[in-house]
N, C-alpha and C positions, 0 to 999 in steps of 0.2 A: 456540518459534521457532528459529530456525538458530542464532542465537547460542547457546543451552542445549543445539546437537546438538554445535556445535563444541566443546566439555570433552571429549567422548568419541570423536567421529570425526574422522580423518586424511583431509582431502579428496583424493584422486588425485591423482596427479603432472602429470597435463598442467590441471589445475585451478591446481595450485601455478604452473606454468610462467609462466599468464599468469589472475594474480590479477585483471587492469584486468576481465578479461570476467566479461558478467552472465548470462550463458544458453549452452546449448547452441551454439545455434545460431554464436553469437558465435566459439563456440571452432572449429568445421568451419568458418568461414571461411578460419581462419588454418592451416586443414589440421591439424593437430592433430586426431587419433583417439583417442577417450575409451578409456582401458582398463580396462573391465571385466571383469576374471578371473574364471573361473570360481566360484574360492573365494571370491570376494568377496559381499560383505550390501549389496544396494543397494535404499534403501527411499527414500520422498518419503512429505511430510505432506500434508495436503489439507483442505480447508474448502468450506461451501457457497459458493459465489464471490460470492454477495448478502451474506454474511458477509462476505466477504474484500475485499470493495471497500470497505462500511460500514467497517470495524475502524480499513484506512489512511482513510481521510477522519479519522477521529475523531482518531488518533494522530498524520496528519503535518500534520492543517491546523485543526481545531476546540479541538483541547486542546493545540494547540502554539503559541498566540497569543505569540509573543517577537522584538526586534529581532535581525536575522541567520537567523531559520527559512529556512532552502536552500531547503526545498519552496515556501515561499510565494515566493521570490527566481526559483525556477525555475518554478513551476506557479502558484501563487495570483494574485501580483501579475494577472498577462497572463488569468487567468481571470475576475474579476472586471472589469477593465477589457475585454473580450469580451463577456461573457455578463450584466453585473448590467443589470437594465432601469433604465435614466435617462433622461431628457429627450434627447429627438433635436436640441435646440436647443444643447446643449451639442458646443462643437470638442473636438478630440482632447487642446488643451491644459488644456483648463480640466477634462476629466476627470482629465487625469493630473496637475494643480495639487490636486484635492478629493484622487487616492490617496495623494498624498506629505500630505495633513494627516491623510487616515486612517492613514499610516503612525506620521506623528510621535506620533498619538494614543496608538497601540498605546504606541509607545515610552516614552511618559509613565504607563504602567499604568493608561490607562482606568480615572481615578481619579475623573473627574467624566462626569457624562453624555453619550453622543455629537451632536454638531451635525443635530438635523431636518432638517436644509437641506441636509445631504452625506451622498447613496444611500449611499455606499462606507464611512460609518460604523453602519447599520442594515442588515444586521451588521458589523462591521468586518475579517470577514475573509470569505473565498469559502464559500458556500453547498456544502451536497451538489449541488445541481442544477446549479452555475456548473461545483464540479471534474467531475461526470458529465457535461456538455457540452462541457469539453475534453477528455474521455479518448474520447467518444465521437463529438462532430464535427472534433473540432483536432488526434485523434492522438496526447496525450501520452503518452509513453512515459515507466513506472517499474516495477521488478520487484515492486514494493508490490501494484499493483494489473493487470498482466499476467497474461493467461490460463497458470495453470499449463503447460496444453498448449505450451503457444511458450516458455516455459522452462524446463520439466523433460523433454519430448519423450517422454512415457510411450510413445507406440505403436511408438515406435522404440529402448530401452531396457529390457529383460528385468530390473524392478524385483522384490527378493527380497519386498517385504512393502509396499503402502501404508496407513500409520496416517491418522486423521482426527482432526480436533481434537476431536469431538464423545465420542471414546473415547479419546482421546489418552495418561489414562492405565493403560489397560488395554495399549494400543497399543507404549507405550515401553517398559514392562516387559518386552513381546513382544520387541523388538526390541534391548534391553539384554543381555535374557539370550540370544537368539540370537549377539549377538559379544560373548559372554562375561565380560559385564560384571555385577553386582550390586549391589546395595544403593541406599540412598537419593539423592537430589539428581539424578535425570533427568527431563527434560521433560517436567512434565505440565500439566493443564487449571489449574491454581495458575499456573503461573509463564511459558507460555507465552507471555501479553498479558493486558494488566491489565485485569482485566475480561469475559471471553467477552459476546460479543453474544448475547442472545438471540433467538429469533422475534419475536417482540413489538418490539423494539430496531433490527435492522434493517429489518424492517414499517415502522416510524413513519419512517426517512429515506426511503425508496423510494415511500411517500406522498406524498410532497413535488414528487415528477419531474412531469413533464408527459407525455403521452403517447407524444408523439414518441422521447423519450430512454427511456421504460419499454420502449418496442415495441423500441429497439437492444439495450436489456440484454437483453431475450428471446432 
C-alpha cells in the first residue's frame, strides 16, 4: 500500500505543497502543474477493482466494527439508514432511535446477542450491498474505493512502470532496484493488506448484490 511506498519515495514538491489534496485532479484545480522530470521513476499499483472495492469494505467497514470508526461516521451510519430494507411503517425517527441502539450495541462489544426486532442490529454494521449502493447510487466519494483512472490519471501521466498487486512482489523488486534501492523490507503481497482477497473471496461478496448495482459495477 502507499504507506510501505512512503519509507522509500519522496512524493514531489507540489504534492508536498498541498498535502489536504487526494487526487490529481484536486491539485490542477489549484493550478499547480505536477512536475514530472524527466529523470524521474513514476510508477502506480493496481488491482482488479472487484478486488479493490471488496478489500475497503472489509478493512474500513466489516472488520472495523469500533466506537468513533470515521468511515461508518462518514459513510456507514447514512448507508444503512438509506439502503437497509425495514418496515415502511417505521418514521425517520424511530429508525434513527433503532441506529443509536444499534450503535450503543457496537459500543458495548456485542457481548450478548443482537435485538430480533432491530433490522439495524442483523447485521449491525452496513452490508457490502448497503456500502455498493451508496458508492453507486448516493455518490460517496473516498480514495479507498475510487477509480484508479480519476485519481492517478494514467492516460494523462507518462508512468515509468505499473506494478499489480497480483505480482506485487516481483513488481517492487522491479521498481526498487530501478531507483536504486536494495534489499529487504519493500512492499510486497505479505505486507501490503492483510490478507489478499482471492477469486473465490470477492466472488462470494459480489454474489450478494442485486442486479441493478452488479449491472453499475459492469
Amino acid at each position: 500500500g502507499q504507506l510501505a511506498w512512503n519509507k522509500y519515495c519522496v512524493p514531489a514538491q507540489w504534492a508536498l505543497q498541498f498535502p489536504q489534496r487526494s487526487t490529481l485532479e484536486e491539485w490542477r484545480k489549484e493550478g499547480v502543474k505536477p512536475d514530472f522530470s524527466l529523470d524521474s521513476f513514476n510508477f502506480m499499483v493496481v488491482r482488479h477493482p472487484f478486488e479493490r472495492i471488496v478489500s475497503a469494505y472489509r478493512s474500513k467497514f466489516e472488520n472495523n466494527r469500533f466506537s468513533g470508526n470515521k468511515y461508518f461516521d462518514l459513510f456507514g451510519r447514512n448507508a444503512m439508514l438509506k439502503h437497509r430494507a425495514v418496515s415502511s411503517d417505521l418514521s425517520i425517527d424511530e429508525k434513527l432511535n433503532l441506529l443509536h441502539e444499534t450503535e450503543l450495541y457496537i459500543q458495548s462489544g456485542m457481548s450478548v446477542a443482537p435485538d430480533p426486532n432491530n433490522p439495524y442490529q442483523n447485521p449491525p454494521w452496513p452490508t457490502f450491498s448497503e456500502i455498493s449502493a451508496a458508492i453507486l447510487l448516493d455518490g460517496i466519494y473516498d480514495r479507498h474505493w475510487w477509480p484508479v483512472s480519476d485519481l492517478c490519471l494514467p492516460c494523462s501521466i507518462n508512468y515509468t512502470a505499473i506494478a499489480h498487486m497480483s505480482t506485487l512482489n516481483r513488481d517492487s523488486a522491479f521498481v526498487m532496484k530501478s531507483i536504486g534501492l536494495s534489499g529487504e523490507g519493500w512492499p510486497s503481497q505479505n505486507n501490503a493488506s492483510p490478507g489478499r482477497l482471492t477469486d473465490e473471496v470477492w466472488k462470494e461478496y459480489f454474489s450478494t448484490l442485486p442486479r441493478v448495482l452488479m449491472e453499475k459495477y459492469r
